[in-house]
N, CA, C and O atoms as a GROMACS GRO file, in nm:
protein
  424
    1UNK      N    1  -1.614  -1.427  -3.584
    1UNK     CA    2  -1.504  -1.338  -3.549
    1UNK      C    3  -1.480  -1.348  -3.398
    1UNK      O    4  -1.572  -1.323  -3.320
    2UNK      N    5  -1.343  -1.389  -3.352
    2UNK     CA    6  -1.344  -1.373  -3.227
    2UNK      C    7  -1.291  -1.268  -3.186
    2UNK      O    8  -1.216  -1.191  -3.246
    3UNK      N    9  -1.337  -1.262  -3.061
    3UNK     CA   10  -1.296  -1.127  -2.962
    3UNK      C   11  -1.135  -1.107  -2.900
    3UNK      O   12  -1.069  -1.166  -2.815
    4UNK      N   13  -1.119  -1.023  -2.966
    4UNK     CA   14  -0.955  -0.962  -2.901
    4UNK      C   15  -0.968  -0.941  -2.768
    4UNK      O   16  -1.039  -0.848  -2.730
    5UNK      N   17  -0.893  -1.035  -2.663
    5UNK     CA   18  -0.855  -1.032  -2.495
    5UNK      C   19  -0.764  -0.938  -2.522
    5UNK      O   20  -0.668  -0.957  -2.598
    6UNK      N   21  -0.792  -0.809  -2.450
    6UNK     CA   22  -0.707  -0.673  -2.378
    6UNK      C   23  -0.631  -0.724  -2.260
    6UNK      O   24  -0.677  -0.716  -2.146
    7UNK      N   25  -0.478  -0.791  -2.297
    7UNK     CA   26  -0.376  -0.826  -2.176
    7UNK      C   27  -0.410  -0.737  -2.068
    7UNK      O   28  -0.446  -0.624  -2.102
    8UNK      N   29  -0.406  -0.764  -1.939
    8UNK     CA   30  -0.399  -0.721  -1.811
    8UNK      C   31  -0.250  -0.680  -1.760
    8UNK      O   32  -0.155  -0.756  -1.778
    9UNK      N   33  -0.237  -0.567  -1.703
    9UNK     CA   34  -0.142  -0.567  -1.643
    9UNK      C   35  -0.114  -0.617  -1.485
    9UNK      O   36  -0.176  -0.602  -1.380
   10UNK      N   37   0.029  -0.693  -1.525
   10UNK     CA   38   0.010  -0.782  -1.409
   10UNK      C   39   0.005  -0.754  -1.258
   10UNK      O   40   0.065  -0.661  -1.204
   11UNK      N   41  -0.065  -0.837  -1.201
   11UNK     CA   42  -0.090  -0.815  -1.016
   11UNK      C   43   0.037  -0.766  -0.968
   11UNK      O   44   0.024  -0.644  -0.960
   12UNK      N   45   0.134  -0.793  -0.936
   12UNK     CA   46   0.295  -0.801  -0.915
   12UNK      C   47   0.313  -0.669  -0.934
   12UNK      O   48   0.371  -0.599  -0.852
   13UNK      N   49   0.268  -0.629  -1.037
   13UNK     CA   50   0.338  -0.506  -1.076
   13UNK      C   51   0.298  -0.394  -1.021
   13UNK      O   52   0.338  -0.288  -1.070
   14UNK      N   53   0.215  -0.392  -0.915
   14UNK     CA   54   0.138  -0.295  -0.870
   14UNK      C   55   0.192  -0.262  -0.713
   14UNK      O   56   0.197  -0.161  -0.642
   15UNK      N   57   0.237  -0.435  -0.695
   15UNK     CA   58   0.310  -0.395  -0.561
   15UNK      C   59   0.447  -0.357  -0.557
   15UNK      O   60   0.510  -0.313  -0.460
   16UNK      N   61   0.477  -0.373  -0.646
   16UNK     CA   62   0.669  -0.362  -0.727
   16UNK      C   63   0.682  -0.174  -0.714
   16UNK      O   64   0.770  -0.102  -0.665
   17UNK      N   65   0.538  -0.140  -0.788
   17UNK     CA   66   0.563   0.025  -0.800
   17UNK      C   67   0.551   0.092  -0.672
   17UNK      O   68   0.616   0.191  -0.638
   18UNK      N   69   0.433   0.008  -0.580
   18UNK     CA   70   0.417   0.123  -0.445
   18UNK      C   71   0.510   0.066  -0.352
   18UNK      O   72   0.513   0.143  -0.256
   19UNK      N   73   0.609  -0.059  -0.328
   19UNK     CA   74   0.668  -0.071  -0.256
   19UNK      C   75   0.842   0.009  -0.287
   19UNK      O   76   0.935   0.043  -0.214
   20UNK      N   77   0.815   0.011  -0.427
   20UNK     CA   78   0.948   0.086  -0.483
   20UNK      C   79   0.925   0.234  -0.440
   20UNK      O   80   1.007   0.292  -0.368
   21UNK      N   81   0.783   0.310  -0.496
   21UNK     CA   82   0.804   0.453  -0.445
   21UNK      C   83   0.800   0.413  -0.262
   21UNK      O   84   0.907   0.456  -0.219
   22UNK      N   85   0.730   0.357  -0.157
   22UNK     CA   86   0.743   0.392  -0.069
   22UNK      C   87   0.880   0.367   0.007
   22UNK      O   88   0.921   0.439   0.098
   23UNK      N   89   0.953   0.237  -0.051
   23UNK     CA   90   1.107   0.232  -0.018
   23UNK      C   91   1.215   0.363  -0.036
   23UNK      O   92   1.305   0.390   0.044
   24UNK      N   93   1.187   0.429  -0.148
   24UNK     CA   94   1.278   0.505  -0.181
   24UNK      C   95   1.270   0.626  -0.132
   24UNK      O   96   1.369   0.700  -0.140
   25UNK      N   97   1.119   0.681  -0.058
   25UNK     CA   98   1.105   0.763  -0.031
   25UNK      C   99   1.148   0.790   0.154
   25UNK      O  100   1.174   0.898   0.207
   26UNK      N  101   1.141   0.614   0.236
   26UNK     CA  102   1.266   0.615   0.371
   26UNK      C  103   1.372   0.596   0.320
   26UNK      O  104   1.453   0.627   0.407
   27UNK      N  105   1.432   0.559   0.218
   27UNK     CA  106   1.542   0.539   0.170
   27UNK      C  107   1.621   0.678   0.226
   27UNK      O  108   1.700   0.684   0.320
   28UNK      N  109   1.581   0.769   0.153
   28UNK     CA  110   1.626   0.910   0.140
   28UNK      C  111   1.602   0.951   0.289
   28UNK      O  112   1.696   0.998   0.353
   29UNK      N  113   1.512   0.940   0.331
   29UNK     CA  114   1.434   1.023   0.490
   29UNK      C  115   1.584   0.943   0.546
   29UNK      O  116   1.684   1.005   0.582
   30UNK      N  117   1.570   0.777   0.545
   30UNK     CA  118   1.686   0.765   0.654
   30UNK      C  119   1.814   0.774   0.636
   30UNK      O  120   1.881   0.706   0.714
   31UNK      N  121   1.881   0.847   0.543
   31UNK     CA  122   1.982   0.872   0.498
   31UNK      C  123   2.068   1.008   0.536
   31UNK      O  124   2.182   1.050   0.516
   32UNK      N  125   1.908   1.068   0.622
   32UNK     CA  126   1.919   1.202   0.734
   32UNK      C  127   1.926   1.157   0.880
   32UNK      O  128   1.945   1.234   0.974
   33UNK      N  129   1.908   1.029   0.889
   33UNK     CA  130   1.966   0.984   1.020
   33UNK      C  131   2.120   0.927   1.002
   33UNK      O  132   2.211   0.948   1.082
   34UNK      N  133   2.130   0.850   0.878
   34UNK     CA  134   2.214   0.755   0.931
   34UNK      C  135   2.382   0.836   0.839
   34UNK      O  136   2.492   0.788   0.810
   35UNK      N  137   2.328   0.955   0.824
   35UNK     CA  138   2.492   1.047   0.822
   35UNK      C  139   2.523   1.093   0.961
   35UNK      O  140   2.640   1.081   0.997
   36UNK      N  141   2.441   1.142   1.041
   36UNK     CA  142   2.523   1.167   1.187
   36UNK      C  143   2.522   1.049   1.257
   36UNK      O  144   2.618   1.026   1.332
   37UNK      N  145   2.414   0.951   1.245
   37UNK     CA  146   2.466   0.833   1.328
   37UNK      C  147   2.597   0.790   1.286
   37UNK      O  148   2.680   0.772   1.376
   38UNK      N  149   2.648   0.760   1.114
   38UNK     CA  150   2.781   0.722   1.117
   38UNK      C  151   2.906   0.811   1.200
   38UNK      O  152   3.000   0.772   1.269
   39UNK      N  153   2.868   0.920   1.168
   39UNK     CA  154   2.948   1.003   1.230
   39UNK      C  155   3.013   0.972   1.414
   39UNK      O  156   3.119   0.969   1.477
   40UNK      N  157   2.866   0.953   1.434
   40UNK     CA  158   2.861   0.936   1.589
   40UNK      C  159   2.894   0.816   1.636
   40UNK      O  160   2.930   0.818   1.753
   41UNK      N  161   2.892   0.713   1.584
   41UNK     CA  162   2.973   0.569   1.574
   41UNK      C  163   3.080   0.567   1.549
   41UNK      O  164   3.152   0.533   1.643
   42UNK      N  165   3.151   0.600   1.416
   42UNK     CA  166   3.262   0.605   1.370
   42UNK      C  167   3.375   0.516   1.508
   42UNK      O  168   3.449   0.422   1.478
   43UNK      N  169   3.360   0.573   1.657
   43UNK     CA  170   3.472   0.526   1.701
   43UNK      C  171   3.453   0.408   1.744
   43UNK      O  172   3.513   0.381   1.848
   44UNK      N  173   3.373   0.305   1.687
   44UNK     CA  174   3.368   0.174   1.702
   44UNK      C  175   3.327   0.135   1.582
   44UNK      O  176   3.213   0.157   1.542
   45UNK      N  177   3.424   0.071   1.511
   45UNK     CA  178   3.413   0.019   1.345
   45UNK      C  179   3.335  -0.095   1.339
   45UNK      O  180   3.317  -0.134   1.224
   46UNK      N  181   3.251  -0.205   1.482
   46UNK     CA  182   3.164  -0.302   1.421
   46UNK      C  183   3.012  -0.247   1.430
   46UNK      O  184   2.919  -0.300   1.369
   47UNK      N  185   2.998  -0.137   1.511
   47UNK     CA  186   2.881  -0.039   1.498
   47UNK      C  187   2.838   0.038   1.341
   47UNK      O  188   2.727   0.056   1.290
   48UNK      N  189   2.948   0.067   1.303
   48UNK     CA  190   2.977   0.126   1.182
   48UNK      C  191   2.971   0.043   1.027
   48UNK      O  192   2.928   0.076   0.916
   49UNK      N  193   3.042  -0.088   1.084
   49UNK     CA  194   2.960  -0.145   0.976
   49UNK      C  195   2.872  -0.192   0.988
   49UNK      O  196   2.824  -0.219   0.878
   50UNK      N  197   2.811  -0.222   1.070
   50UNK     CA  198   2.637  -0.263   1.092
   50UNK      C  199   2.566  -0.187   0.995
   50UNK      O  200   2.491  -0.226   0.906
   51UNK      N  201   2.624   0.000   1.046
   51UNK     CA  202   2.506   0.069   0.967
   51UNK      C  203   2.539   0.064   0.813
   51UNK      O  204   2.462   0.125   0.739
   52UNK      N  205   2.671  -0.019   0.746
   52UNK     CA  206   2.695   0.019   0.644
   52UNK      C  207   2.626  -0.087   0.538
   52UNK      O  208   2.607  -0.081   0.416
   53UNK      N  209   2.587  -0.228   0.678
   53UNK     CA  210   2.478  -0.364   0.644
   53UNK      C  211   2.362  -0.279   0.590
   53UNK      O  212   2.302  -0.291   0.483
   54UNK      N  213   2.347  -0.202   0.677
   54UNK     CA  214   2.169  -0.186   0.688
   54UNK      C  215   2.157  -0.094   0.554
   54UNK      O  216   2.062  -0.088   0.475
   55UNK      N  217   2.270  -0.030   0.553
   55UNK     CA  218   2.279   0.104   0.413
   55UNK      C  219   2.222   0.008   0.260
   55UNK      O  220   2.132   0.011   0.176
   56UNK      N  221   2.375  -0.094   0.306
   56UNK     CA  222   2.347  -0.129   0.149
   56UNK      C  223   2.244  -0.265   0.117
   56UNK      O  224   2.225  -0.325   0.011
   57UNK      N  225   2.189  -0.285   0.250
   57UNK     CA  226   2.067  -0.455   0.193
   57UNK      C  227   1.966  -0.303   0.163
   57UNK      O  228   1.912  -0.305   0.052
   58UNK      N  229   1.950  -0.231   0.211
   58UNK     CA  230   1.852  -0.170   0.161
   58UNK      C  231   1.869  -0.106   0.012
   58UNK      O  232   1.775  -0.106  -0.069
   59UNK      N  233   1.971  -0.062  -0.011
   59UNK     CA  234   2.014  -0.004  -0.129
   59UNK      C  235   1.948  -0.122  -0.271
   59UNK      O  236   1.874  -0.104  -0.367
   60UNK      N  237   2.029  -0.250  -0.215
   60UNK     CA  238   2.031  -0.366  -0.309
   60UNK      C  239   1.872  -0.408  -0.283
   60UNK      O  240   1.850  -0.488  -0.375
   61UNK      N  241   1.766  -0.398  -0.216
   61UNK     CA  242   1.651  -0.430  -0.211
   61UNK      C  243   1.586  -0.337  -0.312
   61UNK      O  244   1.519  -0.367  -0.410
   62UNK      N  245   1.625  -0.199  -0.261
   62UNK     CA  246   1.578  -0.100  -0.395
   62UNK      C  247   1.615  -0.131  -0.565
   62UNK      O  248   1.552  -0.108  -0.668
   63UNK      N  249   1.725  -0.182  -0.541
   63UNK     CA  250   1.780  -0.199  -0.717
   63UNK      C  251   1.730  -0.324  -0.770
   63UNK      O  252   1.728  -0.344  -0.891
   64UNK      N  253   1.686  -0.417  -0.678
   64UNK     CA  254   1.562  -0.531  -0.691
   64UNK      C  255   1.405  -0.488  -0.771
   64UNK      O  256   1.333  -0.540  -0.857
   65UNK      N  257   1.404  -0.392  -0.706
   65UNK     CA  258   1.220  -0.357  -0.692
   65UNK      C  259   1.227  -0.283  -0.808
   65UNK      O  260   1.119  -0.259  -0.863
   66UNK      N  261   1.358  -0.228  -0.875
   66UNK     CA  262   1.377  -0.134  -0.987
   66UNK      C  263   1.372  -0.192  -1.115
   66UNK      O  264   1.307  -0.156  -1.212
   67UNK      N  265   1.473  -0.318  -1.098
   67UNK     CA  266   1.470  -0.397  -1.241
   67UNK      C  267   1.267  -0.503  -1.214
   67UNK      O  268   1.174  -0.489  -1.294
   68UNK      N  269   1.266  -0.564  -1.126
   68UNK     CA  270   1.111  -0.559  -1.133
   68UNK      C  271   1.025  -0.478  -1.181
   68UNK      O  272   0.938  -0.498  -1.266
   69UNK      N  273   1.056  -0.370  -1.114
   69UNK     CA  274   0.938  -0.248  -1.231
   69UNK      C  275   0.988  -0.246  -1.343
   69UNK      O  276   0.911  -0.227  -1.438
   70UNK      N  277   1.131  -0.263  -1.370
   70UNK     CA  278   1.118  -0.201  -1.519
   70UNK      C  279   1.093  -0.382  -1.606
   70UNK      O  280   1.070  -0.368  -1.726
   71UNK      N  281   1.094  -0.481  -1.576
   71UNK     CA  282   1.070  -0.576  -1.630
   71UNK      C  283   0.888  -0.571  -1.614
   71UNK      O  284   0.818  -0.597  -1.711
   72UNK      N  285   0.843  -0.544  -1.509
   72UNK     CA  286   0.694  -0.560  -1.566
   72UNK      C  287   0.658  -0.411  -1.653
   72UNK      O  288   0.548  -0.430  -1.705
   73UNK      N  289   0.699  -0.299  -1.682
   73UNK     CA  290   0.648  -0.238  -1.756
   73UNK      C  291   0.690  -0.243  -1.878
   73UNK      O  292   0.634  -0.180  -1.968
   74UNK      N  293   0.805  -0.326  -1.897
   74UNK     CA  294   0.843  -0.370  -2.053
   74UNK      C  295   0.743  -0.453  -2.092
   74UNK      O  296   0.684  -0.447  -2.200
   75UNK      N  297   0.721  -0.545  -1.988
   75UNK     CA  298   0.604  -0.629  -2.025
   75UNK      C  299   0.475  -0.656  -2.113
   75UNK      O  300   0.421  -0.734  -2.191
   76UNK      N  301   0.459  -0.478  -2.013
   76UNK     CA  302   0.322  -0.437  -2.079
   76UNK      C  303   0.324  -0.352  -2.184
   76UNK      O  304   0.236  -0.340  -2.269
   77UNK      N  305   0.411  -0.303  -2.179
   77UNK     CA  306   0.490  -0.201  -2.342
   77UNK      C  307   0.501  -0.339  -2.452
   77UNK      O  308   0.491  -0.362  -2.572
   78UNK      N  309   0.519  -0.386  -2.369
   78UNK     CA  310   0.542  -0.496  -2.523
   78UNK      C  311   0.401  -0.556  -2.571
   78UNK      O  312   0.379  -0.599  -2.684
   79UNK      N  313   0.320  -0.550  -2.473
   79UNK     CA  314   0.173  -0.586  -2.562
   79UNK      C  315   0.123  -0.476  -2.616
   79UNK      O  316   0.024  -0.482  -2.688
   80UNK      N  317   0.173  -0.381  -2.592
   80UNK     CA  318   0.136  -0.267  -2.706
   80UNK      C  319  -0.047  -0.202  -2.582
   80UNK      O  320  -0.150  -0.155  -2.632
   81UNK      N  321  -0.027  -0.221  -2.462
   81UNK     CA  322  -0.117  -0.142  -2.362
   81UNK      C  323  -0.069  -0.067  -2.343
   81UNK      O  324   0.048  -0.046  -2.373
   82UNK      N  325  -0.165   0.026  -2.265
   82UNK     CA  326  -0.156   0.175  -2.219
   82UNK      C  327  -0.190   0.191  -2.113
   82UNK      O  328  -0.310   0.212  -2.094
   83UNK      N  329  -0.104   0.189  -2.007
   83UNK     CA  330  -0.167   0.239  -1.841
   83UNK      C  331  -0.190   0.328  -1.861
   83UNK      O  332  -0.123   0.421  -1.907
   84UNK      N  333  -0.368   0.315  -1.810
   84UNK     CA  334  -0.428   0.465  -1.754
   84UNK      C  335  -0.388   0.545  -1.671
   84UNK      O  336  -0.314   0.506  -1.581
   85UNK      N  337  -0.415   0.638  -1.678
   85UNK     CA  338  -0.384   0.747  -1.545
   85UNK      C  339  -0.467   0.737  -1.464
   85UNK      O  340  -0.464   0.826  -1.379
   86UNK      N  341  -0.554   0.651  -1.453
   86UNK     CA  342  -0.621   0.641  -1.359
   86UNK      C  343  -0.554   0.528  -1.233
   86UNK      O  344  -0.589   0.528  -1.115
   87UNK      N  345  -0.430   0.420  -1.310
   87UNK     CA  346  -0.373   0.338  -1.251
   87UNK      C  347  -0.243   0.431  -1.205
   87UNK      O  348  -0.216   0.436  -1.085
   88UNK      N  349  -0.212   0.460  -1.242
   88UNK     CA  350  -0.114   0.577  -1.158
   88UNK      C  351  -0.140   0.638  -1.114
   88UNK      O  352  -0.040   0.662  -1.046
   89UNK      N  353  -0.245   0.735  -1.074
   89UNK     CA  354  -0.312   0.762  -0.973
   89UNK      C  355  -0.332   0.686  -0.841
   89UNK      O  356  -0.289   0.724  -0.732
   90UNK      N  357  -0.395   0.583  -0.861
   90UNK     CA  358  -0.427   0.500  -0.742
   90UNK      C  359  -0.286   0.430  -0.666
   90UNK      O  360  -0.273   0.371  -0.560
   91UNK      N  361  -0.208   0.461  -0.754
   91UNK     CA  362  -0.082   0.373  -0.684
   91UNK      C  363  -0.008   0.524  -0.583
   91UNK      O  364   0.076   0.507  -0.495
   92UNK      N  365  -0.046   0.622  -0.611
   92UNK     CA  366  -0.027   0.741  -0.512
   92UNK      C  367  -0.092   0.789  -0.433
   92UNK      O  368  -0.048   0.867  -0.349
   93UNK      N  369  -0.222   0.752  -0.443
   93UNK     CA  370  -0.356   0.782  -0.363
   93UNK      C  371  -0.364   0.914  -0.409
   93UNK      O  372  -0.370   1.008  -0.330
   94UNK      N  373  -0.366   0.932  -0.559
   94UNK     CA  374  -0.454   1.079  -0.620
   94UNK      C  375  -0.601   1.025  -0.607
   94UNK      O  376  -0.624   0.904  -0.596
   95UNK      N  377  -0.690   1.111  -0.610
   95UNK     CA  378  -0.851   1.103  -0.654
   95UNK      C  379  -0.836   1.069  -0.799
   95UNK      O  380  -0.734   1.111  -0.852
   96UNK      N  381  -0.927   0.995  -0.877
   96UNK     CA  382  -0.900   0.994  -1.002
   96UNK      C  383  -0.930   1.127  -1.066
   96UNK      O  384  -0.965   1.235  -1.017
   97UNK      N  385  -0.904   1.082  -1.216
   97UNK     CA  386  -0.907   1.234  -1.289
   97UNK      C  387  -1.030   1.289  -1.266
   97UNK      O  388  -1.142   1.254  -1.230
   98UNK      N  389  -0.960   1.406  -1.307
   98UNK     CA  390  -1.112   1.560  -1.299
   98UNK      C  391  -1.202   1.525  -1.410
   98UNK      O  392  -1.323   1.506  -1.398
   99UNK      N  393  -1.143   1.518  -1.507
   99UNK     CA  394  -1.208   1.474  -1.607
   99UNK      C  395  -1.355   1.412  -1.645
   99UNK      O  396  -1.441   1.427  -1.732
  100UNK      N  397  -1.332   1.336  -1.529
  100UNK     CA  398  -1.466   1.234  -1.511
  100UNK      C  399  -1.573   1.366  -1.456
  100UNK      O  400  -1.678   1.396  -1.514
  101UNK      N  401  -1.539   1.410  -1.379
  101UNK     CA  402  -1.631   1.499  -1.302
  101UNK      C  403  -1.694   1.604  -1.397
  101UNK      O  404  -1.815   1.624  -1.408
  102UNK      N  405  -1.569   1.688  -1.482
  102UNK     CA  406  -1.645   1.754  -1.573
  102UNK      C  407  -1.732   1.668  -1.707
  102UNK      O  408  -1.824   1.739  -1.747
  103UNK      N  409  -1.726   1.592  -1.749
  103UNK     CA  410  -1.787   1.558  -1.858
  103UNK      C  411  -1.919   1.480  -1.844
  103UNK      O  412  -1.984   1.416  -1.927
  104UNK      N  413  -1.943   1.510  -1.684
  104UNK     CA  414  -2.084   1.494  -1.669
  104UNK      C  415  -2.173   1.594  -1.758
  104UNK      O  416  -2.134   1.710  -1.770
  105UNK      N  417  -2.309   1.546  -1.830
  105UNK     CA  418  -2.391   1.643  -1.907
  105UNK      C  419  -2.454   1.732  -1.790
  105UNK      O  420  -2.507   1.692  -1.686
  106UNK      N  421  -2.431   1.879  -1.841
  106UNK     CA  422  -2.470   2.008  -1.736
  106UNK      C  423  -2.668   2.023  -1.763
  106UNK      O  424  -2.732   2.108  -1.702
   0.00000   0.00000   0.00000
């Protein structure tokens, strides 16, 4: 009888998720600068579209990193795995679960 290999979820996909949450999260932060900077530019329109460069490569870098995540977690949905919560955890820098801690024998 041979042994059933438990697919891995792939390397890639780990940097896809923390570069997606940490993109999206200056995404938003600089989106509190760059409404009064437009504002404050406005009276020079090649200043203005500069910031409207910088708006949308970033926008379109995010909608990159989005269909990436969602292509590697189809991936792994499709082998019929189960990310732990212990892997989502670590991609946020939680401590792992409590869990572990209580089900030590008292």
């Amino acid at each position: 009888m041979s042994e059933q290999k438990i697919p891995e979820i792939p390397q890639w996909l780990r940097f896809v998720l923390i570069s997606d949450r940490a993109g999206s999260a200056v995404y938003i932060g600089a989106g509190f600068f760059f409404a009064p900077a437009l504002a404050v530019l406005s009276p020079w329109p090649a200043l203005t579209a500069v910031c409207w460069v910088l708006i949308a490569v970033a926008g379109l870098w995010l909608g990159l990193l989005g269909i990436a995540m969602a292509t590697g977690l189809a991936m792994v949905l499709r082998t019929g795995t189960e990310i732990p919560e212990d892997y989502w955890r670590s991609i946020i820098d939680y401590p792992p679960t409590a869990r572990q801690r209580f089900d030590a024998p008292r």
